[in-house]
MIKENU-259511 format. One record per residue (C-alpha): residue in three letters; x, y, z. Coordinates in Angstrom, 1 decimal. Example, Ala and Ser with C-alpha at 12.3 -4.5 7.8 and 13.67 -1.06 7.14 Angstrom:
PT   residu        u        v        w
PT      ala     12.3     -4.5      7.8
PT      ser     13.7     -1.1      7.1
//
This chain:
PT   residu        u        v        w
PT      unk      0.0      0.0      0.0
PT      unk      1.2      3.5     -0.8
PT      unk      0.8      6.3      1.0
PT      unk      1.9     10.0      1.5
PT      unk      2.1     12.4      4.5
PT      unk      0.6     16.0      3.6
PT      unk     -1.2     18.8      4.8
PT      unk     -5.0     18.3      4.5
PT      unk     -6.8     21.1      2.5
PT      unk     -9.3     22.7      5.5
PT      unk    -12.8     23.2      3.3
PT      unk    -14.8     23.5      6.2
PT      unk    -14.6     25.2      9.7
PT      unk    -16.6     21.5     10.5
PT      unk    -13.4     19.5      9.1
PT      unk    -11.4     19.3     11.8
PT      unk    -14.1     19.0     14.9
PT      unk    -15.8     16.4     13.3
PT      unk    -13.1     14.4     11.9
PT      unk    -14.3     10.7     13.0
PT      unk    -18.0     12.0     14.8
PT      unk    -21.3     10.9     13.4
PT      unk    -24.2     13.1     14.0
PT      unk    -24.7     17.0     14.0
PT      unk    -26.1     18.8     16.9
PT      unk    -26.7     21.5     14.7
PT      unk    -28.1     22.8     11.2
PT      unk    -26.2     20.6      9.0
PT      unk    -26.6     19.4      5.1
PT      unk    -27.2     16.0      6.8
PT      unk    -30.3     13.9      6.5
PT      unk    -30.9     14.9     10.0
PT      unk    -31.6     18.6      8.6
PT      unk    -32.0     18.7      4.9
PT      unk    -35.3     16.9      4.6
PT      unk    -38.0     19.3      4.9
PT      unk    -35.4     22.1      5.2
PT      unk    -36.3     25.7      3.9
PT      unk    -33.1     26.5      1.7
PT      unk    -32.0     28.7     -1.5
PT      unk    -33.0     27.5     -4.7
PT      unk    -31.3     28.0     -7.7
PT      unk    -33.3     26.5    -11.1
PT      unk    -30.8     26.5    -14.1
PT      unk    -32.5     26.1    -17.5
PT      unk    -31.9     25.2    -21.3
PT      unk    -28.3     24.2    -21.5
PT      unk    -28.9     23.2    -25.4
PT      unk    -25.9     24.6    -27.8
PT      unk    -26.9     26.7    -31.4
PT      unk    -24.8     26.1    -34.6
PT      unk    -22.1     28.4    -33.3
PT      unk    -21.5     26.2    -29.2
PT      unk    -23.6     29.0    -27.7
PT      unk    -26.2     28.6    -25.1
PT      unk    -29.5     29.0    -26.5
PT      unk    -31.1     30.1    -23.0
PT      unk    -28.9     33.1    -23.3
PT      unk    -29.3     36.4    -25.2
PT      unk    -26.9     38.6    -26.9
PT      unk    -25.3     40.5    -23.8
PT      unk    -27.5     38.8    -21.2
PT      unk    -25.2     38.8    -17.9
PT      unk    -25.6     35.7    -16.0
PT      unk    -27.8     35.6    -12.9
PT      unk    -25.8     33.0    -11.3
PT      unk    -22.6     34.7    -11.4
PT      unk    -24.3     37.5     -9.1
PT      unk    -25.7     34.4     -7.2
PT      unk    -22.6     33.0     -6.2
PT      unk    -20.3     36.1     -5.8
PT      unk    -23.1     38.1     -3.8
PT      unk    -23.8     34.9     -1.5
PT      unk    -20.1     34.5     -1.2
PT      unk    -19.6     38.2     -0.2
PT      unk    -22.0     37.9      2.3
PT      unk    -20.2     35.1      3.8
PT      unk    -16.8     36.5      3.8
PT      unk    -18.7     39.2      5.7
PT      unk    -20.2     37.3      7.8
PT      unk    -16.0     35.6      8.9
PT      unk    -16.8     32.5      7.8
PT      unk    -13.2     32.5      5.9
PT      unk     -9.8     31.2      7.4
PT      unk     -8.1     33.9      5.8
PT      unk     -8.7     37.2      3.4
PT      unk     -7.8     35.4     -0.1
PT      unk     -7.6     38.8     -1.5
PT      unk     -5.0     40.1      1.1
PT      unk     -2.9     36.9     -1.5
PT      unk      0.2     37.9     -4.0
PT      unk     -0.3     36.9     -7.0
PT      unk      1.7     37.4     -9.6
PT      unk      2.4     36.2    -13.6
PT      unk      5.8     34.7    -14.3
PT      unk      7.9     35.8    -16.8
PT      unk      7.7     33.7    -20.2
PT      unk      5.8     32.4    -23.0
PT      unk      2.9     30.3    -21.2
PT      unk      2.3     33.2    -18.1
PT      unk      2.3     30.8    -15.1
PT      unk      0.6     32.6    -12.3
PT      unk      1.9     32.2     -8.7
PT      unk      0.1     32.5     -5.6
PT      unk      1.4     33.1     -2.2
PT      unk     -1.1     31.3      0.2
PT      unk      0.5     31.1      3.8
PT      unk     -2.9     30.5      5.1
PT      unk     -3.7     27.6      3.7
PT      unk     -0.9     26.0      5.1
PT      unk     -1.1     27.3      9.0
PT      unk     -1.7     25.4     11.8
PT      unk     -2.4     21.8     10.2
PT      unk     -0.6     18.6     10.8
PT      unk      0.3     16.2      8.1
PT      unk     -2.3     13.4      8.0
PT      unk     -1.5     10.0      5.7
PT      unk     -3.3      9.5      2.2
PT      unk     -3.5      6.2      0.4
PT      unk     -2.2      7.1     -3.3
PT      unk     -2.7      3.9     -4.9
PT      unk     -6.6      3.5     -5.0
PT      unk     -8.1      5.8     -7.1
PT      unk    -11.3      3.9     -6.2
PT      unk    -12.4      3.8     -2.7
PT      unk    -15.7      3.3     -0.3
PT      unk    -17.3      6.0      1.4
PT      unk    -16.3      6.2      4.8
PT      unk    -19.5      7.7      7.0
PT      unk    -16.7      8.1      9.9
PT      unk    -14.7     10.3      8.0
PT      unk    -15.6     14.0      7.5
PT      unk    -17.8     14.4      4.4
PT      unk    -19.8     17.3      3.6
PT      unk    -23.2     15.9      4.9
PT      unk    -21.1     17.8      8.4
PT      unk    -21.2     21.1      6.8
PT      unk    -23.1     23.7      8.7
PT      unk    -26.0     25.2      6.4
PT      unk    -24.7     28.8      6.9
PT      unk    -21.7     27.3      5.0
PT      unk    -24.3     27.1      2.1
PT      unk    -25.0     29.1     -0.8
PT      unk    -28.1     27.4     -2.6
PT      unk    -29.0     24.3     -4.0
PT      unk    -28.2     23.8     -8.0
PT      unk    -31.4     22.0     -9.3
PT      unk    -32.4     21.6    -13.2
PT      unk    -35.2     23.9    -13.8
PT      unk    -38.9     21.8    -15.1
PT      unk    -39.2     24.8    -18.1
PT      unk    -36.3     25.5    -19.1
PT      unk    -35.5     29.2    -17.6
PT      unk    -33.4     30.1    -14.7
PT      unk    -35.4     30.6    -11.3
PT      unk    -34.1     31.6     -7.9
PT      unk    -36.0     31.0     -5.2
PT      unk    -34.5     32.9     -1.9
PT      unk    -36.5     30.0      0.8
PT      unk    -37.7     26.9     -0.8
PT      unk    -38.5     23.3      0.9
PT      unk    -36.6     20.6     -0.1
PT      unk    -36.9     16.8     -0.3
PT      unk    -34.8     14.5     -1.6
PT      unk    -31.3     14.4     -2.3
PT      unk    -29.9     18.1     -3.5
PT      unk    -27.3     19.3     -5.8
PT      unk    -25.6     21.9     -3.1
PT      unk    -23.1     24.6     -3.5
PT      unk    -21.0     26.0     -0.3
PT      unk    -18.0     27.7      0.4
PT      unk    -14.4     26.8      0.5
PT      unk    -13.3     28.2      3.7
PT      unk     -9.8     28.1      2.4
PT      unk    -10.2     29.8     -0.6
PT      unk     -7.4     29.8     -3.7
PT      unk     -9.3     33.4     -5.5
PT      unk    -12.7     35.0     -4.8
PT      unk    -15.6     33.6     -5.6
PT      unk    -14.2     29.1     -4.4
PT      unk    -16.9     26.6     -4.0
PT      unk    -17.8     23.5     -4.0
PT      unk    -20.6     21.7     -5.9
PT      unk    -21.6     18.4     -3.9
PT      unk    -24.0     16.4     -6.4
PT      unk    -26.8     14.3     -4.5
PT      unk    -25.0     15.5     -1.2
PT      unk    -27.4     12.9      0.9
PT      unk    -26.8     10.2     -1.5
PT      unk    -22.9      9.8     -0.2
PT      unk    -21.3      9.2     -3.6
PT      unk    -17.6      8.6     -3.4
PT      unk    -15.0     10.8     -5.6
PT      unk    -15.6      8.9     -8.6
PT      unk    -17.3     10.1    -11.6
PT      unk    -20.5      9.2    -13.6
PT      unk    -22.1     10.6    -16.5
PT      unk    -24.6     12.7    -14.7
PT      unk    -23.0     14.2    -12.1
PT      unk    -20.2     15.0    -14.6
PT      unk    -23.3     16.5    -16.5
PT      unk    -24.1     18.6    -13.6
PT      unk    -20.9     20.3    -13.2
PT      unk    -20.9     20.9    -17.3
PT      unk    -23.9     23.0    -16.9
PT      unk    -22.7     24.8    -14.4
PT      unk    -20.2     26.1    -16.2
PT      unk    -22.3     26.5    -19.2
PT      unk    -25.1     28.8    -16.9
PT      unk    -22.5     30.9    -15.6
PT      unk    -21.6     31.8    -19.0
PT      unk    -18.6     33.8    -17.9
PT      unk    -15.0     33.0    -19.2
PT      unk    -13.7     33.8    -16.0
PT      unk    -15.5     30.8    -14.2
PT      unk    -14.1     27.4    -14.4
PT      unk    -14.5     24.0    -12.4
PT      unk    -12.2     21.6    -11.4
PT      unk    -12.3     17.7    -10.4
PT      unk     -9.7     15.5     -8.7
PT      unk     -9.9     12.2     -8.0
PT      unk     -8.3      9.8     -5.1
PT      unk     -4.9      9.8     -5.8
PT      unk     -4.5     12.9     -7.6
PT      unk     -4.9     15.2     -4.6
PT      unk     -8.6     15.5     -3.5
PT      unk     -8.8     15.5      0.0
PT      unk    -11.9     14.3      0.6
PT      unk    -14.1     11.1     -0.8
PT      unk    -17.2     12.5     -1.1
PT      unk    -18.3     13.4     -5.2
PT      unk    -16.9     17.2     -5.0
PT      unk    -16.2     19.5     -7.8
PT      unk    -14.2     22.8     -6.8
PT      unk    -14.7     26.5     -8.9
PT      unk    -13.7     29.5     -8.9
PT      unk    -13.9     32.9    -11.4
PT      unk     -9.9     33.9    -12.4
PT      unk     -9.5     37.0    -14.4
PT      unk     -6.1     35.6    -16.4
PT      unk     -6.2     32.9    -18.9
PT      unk     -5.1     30.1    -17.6
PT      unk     -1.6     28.9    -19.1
PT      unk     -3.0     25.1    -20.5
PT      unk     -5.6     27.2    -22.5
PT      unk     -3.6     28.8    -24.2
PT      unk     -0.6     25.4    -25.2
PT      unk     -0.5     24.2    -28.5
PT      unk     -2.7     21.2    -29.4
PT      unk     -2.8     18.5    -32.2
PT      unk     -6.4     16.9    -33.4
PT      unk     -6.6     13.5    -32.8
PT      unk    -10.2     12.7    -33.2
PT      unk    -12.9     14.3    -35.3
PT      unk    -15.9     12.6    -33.9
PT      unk    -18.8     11.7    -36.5
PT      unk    -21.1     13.0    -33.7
PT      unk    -19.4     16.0    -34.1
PT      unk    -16.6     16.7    -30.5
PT      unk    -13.4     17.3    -31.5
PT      unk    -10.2     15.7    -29.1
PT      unk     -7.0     16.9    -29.2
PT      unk     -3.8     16.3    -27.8
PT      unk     -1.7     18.8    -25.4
PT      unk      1.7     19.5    -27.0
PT      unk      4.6     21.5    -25.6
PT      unk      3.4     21.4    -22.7
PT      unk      4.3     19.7    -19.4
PT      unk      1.8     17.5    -18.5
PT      unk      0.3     15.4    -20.6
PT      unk     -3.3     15.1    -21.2
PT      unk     -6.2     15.2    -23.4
PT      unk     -8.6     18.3    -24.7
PT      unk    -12.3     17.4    -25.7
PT      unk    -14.0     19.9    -27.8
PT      unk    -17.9     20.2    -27.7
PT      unk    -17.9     21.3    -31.2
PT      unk    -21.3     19.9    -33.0
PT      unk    -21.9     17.8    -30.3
PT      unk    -23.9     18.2    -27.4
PT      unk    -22.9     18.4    -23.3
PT      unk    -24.3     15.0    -23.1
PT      unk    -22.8     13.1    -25.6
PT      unk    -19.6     14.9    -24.8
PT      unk    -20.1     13.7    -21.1
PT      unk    -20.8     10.6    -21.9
PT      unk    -17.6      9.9    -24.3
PT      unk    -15.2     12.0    -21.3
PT      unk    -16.4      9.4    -18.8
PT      unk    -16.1      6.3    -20.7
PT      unk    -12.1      7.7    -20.6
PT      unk    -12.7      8.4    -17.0
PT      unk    -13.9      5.0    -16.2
PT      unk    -11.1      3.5    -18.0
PT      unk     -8.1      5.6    -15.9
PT      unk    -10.7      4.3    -12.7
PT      unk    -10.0      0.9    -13.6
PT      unk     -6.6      0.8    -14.6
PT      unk     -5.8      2.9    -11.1
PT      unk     -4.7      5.7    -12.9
PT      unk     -5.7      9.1    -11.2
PT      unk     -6.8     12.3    -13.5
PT      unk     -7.7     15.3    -12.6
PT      unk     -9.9     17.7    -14.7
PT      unk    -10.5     21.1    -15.7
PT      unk    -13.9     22.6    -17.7
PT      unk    -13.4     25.7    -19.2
PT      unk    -15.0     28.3    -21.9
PT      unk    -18.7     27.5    -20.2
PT      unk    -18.5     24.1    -20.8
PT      unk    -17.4     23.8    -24.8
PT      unk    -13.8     23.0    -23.5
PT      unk    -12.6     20.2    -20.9
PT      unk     -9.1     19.2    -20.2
PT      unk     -7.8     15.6    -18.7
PT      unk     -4.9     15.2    -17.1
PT      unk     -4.0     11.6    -16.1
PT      unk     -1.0     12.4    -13.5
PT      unk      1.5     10.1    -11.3
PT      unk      2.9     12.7     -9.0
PT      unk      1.3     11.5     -5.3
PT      unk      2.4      8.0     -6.5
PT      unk      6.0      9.1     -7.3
PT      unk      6.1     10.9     -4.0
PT      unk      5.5      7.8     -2.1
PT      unk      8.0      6.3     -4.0
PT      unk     10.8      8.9     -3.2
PT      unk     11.4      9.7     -6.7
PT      unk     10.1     13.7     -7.0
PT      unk     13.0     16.0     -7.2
PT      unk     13.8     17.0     -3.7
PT      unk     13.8     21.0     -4.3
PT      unk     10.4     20.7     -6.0
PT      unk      9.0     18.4     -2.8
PT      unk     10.2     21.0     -0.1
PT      unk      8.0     23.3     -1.5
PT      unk      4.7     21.0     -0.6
PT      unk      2.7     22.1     -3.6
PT      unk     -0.2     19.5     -3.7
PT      unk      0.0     20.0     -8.3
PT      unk     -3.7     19.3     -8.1
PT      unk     -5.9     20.4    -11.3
PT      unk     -5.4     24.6    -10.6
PT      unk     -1.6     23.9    -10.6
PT      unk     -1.4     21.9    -13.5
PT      unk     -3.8     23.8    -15.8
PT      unk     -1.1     26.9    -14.7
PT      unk     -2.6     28.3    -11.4
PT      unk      0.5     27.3     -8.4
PT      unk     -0.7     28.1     -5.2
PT      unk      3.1     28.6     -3.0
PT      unk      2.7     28.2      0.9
PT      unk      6.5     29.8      1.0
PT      unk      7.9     33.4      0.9
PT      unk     10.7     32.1     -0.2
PT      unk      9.5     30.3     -2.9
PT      unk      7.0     32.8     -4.3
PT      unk      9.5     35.2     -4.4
PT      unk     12.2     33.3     -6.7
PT      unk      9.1     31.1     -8.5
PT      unk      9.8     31.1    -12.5
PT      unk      8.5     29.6    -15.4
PT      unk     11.0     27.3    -15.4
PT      unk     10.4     26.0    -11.7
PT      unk      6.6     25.8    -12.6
PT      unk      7.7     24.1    -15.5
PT      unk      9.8     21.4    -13.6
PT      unk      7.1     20.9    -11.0
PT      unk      4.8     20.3    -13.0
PT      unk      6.5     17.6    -15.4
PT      unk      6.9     15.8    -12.0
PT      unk      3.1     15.2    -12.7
PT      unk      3.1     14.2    -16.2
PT      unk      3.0      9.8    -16.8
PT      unk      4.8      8.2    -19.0
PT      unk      4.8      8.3    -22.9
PT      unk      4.3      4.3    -22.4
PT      unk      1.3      5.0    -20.1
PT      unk      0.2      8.0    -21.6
PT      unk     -0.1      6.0    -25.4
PT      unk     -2.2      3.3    -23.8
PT      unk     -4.6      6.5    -22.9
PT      unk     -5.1      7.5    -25.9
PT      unk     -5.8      3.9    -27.2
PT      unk     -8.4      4.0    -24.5
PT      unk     -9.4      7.5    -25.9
PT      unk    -10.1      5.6    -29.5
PT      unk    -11.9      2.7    -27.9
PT      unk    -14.3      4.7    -25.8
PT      unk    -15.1      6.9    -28.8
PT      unk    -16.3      3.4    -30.7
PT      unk    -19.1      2.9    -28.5
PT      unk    -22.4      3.7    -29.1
PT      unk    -24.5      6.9    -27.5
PT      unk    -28.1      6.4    -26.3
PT      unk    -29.9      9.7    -25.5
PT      unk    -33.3      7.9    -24.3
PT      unk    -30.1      6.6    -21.4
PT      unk    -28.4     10.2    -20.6
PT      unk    -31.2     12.6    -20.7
PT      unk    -30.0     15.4    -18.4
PT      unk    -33.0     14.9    -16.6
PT      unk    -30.9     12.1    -14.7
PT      unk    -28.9     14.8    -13.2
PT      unk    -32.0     15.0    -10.7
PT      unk    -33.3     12.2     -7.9
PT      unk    -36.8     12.9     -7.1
PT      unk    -36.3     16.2     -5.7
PT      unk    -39.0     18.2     -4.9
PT      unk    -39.4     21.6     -3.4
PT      unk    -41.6     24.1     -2.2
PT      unk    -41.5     27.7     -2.6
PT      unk    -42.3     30.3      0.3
PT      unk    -43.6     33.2     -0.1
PT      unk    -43.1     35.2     -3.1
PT      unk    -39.5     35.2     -2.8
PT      unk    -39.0     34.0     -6.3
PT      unk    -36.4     35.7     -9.3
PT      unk    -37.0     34.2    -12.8
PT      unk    -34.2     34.9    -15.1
//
């Protein structure tokens, strides 16, 4: 069994307290409190794609109502001191060269924590009800529930009462840039970080409601630095391009159903670029996670980055965690204890050093992260995999985005309701 010491990311003032305790005692996203609960709402609509990959749903300089949901709720709760630190207090700056690396100096995401041990080798692992998951959340931690609307426009319902099993966004309390959440799919339901079609889906139209550039979300499985097993995706708005959006690519795949896939090049980790092109968000969800499914099974872990409101997702399969337990990273580039999850290896490095912010290059980021990057052997039998998975057959009467939803029904009080 392999295994790494590290700091755990905090995402929740509740992580710590609640580490191995059952039970809440309080307002909690649990099924002790969510049934029944009175909680925001938020109703996306039509995620369909026009001839030219734009959302439908949207009109010609339409701003998005769920931006100004999710960066107004989170003002309010950096108000309120639910943060660990002031991410805005943060350096940041661009490295010098031709891809634009952007550093961060976080101290505070390092403070105060003792290294716990990861297992790195199973990508694949049961949910642990012991363990902290984000059923311990506290609600104020909350922002709203993400629910697919039944007529296609956006609502927002301020109170609403739900039942089932919600879609919920809340806060990272240890934010990496303004505006960090988390979006927990079927947050009751207890899923593990592994990824299916739907819930994949989910995190798609996210990105495609929030129409904004700016906004992108990020997935890392077991093994490639996600802290926690419980089916998480993270976001969060960054006004710079990110440096993998802007490295060369070569087409590998022109699918007859119309997604394009391309290979990263000059760049230094490896990975894969899907293309939404003439497809649709399902079919492209559907082909990603046939790839997804195959890294599960072969024990490889991936991390993965949707960008350009959806149209544009990156994979990364990666090997860093397991080198580390091996001993074979470059020691200068371990002292640092970067954790090159999916923000550092689409370009984003989050440094917990003075020191090392203030001498960070292109070439160290460089060098860090082709400590990530697998094999050319391993990385050839991906895109074998990437060929095979494209063979198989797409069923829409199976992967309506309906599925995205489990039974949940809600209430609404008052007349507290904003329809977009």
């Amino acid at each position: 069994m392999l295994t790494i010491r590290r700091i755990p990311t905090i995402v929740s003032n509740y992580q710590e307290s609640l580490e191995s305790k059952i039970g809440c005692g309080k307002n909690c996203l649990g099924s002790c409190c969510i049934p029944g609960a009175r909680l925001p709402l938020y109703l996306f609509g039509n995620q369909e794609l026009d001839e030219h990959g734009e959302i439908q749903s949207k009109e010609l300089g339409q701003n998005s109502f769920l931006d100004s949901a999710i960066l107004g709720q989170w003002a309010d709760k950096q108000a309120e001191g639910l943060f660990r630190y002031d991410v805005t207090a943060c350096a940041t700056k661009v490295l010098p060269g031709k891809y634009g690396f952007i550093a961060q100096l976080n101290e505070g995401r390092h403070l105060k924590k003792r290294p716990t041990e990861f297992r790195v080798d199973q990508v694949l692992q049961p949910f642990d009800h012991k363990k902290f998951n984000f059923t311990k959340v506290g609600q104020e931690e909350m922002l709203f529930c993400f629910e697919q609307s039944n007529n296609d426009k956006s609502h927002y319902h301020s109170k609403a009462y739900i039942r089932g099993s919600p879609n919920v966004v809340v806060i990272n309390v240890s934010p990496i840039e303004y505006g960090h959440i988390l979006l927990v799919p079927r947050v009751l339901d207890c899923i593990p970080q592994h990824l299916e079609t739907d819930t994949f889906l989910l995190a798609i139209y996210m990105a495609a409601e929030a129409s904004s550039p700016f906004f992108r979300l990020g997935y890392n499985s077991l093994g490639a630095f996600a802290t926690i097993n419980h089916l998480h995706f993270q976001a969060y708005y960054l006004g710079n391009c990110f440096p993998v959006e802007k490295a060369p690519t070569k087409l590998i795949l022109h699918h007859y159903k119309g997604f394009k896939v391309y290979q990263l090049e000059n760049y230094p980790v490896k990975g894969i670029v899907y293309e939404v092109g003439e497809s649709n968000f399902e079919e492209l969800a559907f082909y990603i996670i046939k790839v997804c499914k195959g890294l599960q099974g072969r024990n490889i872990p991936y991390n993965i980055l949707i960008a350009n409101k959806g149209c544009q997702i990156f994979l990364f399969p990666q090997c860093y965690a397991e080198k580390q337990a091996r001993g074979e990273v470059d020691l200068e580039i371990l002292e640092t204890q970067v954790n090159p999850a999916v923000w550092e290896i689409s370009g984003h490095i989050v440094l917990k050093r003075k020191e090392d912010f203030e001498r960070a290059t292109e070439e160290y980021a460089w060098r860090l992260l082709a400590e990530v990057s697998v094999s050319e052997k391993v990385f050839d039998e991906i895109i074998k995999l990437v060929f095979s998975s494209a063979e198989d057959k797409f069923d829409a009467k199976l992967y309506h985005k309906s599925l995205i939803s489990t039974d949940i029904t809600y209430y609404t009080v008052g007349e507290n309701v904003i329809m977009v």
